[in-house]
VEXLUM-619513 format. One record per atom (N, C-alpha, C): residue number from 1; residue in three letters; atom name; x, y, z. Coordinates in Angstrom, 3 decimals. Example, Ala and Ser with C-alpha at 12.3 -4.5 7.8 and 13.67 -1.06 7.14 Angstrom:
2
{i->1; aa->ALA; at->N; x->13.190; y->-5.690; z->7.800}
{i->1; aa->ALA; at->CA; x->12.300; y->-4.500; z->7.800}
{i->1; aa->ALA; at->C; x->13.200; y->-3.300; z->7.800}
{i->2; aa->SER; at->N; x->12.850; y->-2.250; z->7.080}
{i->2; aa->SER; at->CA; x->13.670; y->-1.060; z->7.140}
{i->2; aa->SER; at->C; x->12.900; y->0.030; z->7.870}
***
This chain:
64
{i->1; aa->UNK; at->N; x->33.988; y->53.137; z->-94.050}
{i->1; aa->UNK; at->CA; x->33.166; y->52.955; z->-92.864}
{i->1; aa->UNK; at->C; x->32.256; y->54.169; z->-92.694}
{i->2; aa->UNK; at->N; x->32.769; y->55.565; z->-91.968}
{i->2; aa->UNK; at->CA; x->31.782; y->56.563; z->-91.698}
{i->2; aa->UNK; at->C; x->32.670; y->57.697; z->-92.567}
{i->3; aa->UNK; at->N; x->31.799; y->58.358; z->-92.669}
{i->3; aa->UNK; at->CA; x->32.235; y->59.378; z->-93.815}
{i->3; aa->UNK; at->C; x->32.135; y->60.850; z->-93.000}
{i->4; aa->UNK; at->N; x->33.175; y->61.374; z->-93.755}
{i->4; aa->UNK; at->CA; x->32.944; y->62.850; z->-92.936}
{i->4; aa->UNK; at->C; x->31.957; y->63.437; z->-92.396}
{i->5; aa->UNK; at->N; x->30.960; y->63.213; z->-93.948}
{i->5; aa->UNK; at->CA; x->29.912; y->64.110; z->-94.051}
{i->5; aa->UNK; at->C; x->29.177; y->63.660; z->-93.093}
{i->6; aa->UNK; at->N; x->28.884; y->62.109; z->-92.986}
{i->6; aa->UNK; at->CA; x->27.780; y->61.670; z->-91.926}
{i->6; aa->UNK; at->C; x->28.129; y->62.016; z->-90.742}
{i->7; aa->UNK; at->N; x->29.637; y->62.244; z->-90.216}
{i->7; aa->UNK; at->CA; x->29.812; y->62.513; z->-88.950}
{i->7; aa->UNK; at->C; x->29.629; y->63.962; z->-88.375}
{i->8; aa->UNK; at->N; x->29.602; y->64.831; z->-89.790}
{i->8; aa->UNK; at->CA; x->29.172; y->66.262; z->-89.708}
{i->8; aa->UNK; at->C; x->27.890; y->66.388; z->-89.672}
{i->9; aa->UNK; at->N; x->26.745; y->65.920; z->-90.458}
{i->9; aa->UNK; at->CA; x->25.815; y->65.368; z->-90.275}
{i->9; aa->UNK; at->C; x->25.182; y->65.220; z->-88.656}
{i->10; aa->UNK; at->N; x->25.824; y->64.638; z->-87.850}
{i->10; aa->UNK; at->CA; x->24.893; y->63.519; z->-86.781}
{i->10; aa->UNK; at->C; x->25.307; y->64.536; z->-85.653}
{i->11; aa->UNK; at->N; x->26.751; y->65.764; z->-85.328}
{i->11; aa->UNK; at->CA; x->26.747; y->66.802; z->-85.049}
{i->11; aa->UNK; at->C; x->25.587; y->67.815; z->-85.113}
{i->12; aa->UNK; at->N; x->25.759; y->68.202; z->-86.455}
{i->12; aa->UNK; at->CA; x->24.602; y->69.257; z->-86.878}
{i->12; aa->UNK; at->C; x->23.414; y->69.180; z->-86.224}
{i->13; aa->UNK; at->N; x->23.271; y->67.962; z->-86.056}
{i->13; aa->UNK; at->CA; x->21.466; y->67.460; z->-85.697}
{i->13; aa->UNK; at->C; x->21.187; y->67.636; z->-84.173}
{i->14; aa->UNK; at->N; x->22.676; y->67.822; z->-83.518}
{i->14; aa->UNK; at->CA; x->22.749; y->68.105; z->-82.296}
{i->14; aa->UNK; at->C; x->23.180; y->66.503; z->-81.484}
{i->15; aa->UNK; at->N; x->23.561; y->65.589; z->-82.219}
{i->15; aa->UNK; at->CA; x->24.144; y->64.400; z->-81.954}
{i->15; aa->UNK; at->C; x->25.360; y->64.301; z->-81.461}
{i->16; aa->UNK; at->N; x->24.835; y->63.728; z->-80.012}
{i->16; aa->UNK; at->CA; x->26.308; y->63.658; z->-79.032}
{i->16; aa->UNK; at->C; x->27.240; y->62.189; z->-79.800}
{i->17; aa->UNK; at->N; x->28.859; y->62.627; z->-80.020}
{i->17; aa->UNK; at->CA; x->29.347; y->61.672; z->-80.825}
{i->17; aa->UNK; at->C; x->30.545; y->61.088; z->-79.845}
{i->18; aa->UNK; at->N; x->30.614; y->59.615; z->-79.377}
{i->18; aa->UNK; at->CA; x->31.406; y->59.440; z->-78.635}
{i->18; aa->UNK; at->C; x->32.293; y->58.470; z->-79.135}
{i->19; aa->UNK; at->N; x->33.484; y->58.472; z->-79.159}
{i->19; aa->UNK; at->CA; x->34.439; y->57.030; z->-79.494}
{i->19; aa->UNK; at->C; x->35.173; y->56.471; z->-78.481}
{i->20; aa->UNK; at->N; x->34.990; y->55.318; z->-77.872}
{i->20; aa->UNK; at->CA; x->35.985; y->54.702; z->-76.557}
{i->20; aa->UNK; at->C; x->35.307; y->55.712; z->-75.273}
{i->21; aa->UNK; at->N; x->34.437; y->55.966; z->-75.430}
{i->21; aa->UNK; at->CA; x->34.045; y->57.291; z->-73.677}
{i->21; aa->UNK; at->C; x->34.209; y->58.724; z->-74.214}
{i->22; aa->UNK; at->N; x->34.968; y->59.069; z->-75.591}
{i->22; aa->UNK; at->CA; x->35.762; y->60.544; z->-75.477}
{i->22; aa->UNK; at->C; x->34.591; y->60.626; z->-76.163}
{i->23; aa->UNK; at->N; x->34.061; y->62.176; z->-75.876}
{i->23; aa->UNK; at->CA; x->33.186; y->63.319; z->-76.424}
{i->23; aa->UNK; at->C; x->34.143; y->63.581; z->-78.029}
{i->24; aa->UNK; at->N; x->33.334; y->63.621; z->-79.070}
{i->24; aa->UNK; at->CA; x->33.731; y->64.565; z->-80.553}
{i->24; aa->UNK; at->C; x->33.271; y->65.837; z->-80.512}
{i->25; aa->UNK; at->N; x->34.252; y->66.326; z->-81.520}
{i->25; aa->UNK; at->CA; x->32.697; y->67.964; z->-81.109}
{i->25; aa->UNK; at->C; x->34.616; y->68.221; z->-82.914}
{i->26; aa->UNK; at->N; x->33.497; y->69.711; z->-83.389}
{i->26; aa->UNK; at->CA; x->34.019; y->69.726; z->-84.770}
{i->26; aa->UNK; at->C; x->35.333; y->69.967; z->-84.397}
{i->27; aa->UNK; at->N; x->36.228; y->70.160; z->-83.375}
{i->27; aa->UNK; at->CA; x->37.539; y->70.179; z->-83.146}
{i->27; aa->UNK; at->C; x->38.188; y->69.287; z->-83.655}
{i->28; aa->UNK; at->N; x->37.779; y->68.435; z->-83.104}
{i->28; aa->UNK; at->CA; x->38.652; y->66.575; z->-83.410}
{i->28; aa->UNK; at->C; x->38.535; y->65.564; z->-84.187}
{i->29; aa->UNK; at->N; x->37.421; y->66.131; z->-84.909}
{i->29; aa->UNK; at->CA; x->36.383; y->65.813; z->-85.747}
{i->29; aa->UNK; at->C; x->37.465; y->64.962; z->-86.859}
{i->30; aa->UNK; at->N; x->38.204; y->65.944; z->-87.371}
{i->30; aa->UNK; at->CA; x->38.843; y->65.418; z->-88.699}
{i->30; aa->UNK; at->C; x->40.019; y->64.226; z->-87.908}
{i->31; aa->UNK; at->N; x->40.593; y->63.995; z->-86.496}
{i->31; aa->UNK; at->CA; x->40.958; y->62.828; z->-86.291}
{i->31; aa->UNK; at->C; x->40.458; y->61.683; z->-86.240}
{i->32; aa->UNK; at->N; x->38.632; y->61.978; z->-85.570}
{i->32; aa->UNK; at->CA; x->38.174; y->61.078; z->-85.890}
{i->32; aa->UNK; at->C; x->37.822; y->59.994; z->-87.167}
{i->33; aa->UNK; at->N; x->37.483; y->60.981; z->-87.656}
{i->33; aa->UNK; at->CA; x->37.212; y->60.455; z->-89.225}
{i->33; aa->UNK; at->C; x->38.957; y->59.895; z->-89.498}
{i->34; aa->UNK; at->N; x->39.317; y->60.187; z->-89.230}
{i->34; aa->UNK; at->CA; x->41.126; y->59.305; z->-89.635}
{i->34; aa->UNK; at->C; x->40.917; y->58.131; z->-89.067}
{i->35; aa->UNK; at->N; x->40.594; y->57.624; z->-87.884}
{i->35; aa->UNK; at->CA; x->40.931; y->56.684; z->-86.866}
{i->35; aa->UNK; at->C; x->39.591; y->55.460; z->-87.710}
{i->36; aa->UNK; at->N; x->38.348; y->56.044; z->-88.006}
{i->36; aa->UNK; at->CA; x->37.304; y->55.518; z->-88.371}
{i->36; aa->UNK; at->C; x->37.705; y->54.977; z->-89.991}
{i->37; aa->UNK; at->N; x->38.237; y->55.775; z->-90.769}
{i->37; aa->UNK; at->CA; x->38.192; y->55.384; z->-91.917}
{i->37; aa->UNK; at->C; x->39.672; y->54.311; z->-92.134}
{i->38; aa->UNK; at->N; x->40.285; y->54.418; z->-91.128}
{i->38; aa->UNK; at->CA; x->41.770; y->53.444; z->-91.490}
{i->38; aa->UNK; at->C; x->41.627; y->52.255; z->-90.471}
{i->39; aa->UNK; at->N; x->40.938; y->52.089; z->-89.450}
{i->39; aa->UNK; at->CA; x->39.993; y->51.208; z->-88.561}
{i->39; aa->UNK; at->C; x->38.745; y->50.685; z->-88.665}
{i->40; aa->UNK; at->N; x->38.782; y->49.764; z->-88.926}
{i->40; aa->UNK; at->CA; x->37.347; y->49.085; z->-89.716}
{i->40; aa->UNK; at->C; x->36.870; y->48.494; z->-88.212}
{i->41; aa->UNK; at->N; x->37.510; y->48.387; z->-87.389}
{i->41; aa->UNK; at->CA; x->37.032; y->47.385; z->-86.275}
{i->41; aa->UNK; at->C; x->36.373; y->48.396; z->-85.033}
{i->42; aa->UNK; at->N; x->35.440; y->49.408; z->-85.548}
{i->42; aa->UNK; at->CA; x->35.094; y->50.222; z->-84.529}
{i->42; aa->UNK; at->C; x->33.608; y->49.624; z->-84.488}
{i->43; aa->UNK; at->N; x->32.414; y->49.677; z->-83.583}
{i->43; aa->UNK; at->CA; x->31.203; y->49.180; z->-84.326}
{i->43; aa->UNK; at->C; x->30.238; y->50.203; z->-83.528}
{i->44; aa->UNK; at->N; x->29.265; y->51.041; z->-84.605}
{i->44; aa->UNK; at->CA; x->28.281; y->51.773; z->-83.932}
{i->44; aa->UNK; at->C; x->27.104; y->52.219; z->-83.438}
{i->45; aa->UNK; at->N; x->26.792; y->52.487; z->-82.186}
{i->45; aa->UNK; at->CA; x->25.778; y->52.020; z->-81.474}
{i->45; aa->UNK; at->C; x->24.712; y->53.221; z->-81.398}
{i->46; aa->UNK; at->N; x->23.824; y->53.378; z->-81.307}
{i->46; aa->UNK; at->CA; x->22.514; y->54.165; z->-81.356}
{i->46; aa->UNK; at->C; x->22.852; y->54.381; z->-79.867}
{i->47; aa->UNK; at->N; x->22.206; y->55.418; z->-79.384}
{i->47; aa->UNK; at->CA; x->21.742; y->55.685; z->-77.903}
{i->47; aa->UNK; at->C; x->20.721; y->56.402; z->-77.731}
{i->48; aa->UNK; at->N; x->19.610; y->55.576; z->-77.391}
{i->48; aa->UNK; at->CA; x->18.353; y->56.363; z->-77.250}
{i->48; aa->UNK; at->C; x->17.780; y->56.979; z->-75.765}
{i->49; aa->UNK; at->N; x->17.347; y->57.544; z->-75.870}
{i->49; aa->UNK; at->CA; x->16.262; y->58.414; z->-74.501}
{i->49; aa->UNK; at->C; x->15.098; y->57.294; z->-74.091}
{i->50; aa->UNK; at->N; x->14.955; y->57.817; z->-73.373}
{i->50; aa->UNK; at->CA; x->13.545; y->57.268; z->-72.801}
{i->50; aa->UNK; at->C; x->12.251; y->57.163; z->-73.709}
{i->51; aa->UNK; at->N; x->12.225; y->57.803; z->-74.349}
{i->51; aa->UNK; at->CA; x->11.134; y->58.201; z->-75.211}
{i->51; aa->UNK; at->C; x->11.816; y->57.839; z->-76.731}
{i->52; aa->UNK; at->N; x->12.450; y->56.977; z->-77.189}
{i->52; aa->UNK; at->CA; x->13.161; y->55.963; z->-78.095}
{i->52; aa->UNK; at->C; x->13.857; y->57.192; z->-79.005}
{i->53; aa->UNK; at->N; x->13.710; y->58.425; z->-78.565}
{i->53; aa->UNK; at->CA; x->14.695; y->59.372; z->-79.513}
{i->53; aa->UNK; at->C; x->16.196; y->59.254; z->-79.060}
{i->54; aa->UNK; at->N; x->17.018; y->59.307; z->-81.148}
{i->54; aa->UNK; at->CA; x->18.224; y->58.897; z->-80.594}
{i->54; aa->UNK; at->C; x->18.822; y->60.316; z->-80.209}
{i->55; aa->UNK; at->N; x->19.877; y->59.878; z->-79.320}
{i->55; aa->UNK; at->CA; x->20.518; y->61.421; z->-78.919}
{i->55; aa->UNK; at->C; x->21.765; y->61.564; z->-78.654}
{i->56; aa->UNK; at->N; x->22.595; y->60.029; z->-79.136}
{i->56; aa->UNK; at->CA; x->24.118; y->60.080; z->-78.739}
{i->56; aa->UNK; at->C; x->24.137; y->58.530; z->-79.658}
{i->57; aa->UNK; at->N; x->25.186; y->59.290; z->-80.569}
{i->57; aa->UNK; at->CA; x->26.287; y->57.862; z->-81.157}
{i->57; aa->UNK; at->C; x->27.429; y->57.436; z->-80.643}
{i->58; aa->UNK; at->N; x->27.363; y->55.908; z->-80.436}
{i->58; aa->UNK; at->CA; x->29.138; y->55.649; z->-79.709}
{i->58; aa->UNK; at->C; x->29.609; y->54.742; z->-80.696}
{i->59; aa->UNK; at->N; x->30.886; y->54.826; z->-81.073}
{i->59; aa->UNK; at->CA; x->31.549; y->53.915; z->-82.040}
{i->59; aa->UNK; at->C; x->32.494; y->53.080; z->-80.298}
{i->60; aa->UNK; at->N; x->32.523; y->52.061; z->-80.399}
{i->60; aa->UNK; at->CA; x->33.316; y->51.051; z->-79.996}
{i->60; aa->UNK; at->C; x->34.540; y->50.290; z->-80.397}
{i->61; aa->UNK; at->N; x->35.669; y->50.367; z->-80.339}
{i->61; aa->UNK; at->CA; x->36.196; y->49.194; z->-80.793}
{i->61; aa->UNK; at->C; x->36.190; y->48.030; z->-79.949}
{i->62; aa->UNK; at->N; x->36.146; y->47.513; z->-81.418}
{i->62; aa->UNK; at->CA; x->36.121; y->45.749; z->-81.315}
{i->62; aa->UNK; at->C; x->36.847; y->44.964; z->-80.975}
{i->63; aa->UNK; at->N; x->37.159; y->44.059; z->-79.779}
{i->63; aa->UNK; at->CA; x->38.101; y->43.648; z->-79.448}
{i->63; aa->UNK; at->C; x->38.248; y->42.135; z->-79.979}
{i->64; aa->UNK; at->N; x->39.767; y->41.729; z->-80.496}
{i->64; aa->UNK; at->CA; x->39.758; y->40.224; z->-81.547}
{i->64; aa->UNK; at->C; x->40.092; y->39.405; z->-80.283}
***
């Protein structure tokens, strides 16, 4: 699904990273990437500004 690197990546760039409401930041980072890569049912959403720049990723899970 998402790969470390991209999630280190979308950080770096100054990309707010959210899963379920919770803030990521490089602390938790490596749980995330656990939860993402053994959970396929998360799905992720762009969040743009006013001015169509993106500035926050949210992964969701998917409810069956």
């Amino acid at each position: 699904m998402t790969s470390h690197d991209e999630l280190s990546y979308y950080l770096s760039q100054g990309l707010a990273i959210r899963v379920d409401g919770i803030t990521i930041s490089d602390v938790n980072l490596e749980h995330l990437n656990l939860i993402l890569n053994e959970d396929d049912s998360y799905m992720k959403e762009y969040v743009n500004d006013q001015e169509g720049e993106i500035y926050a990723i949210e992964y969701q899970k998917i409810k069956e």
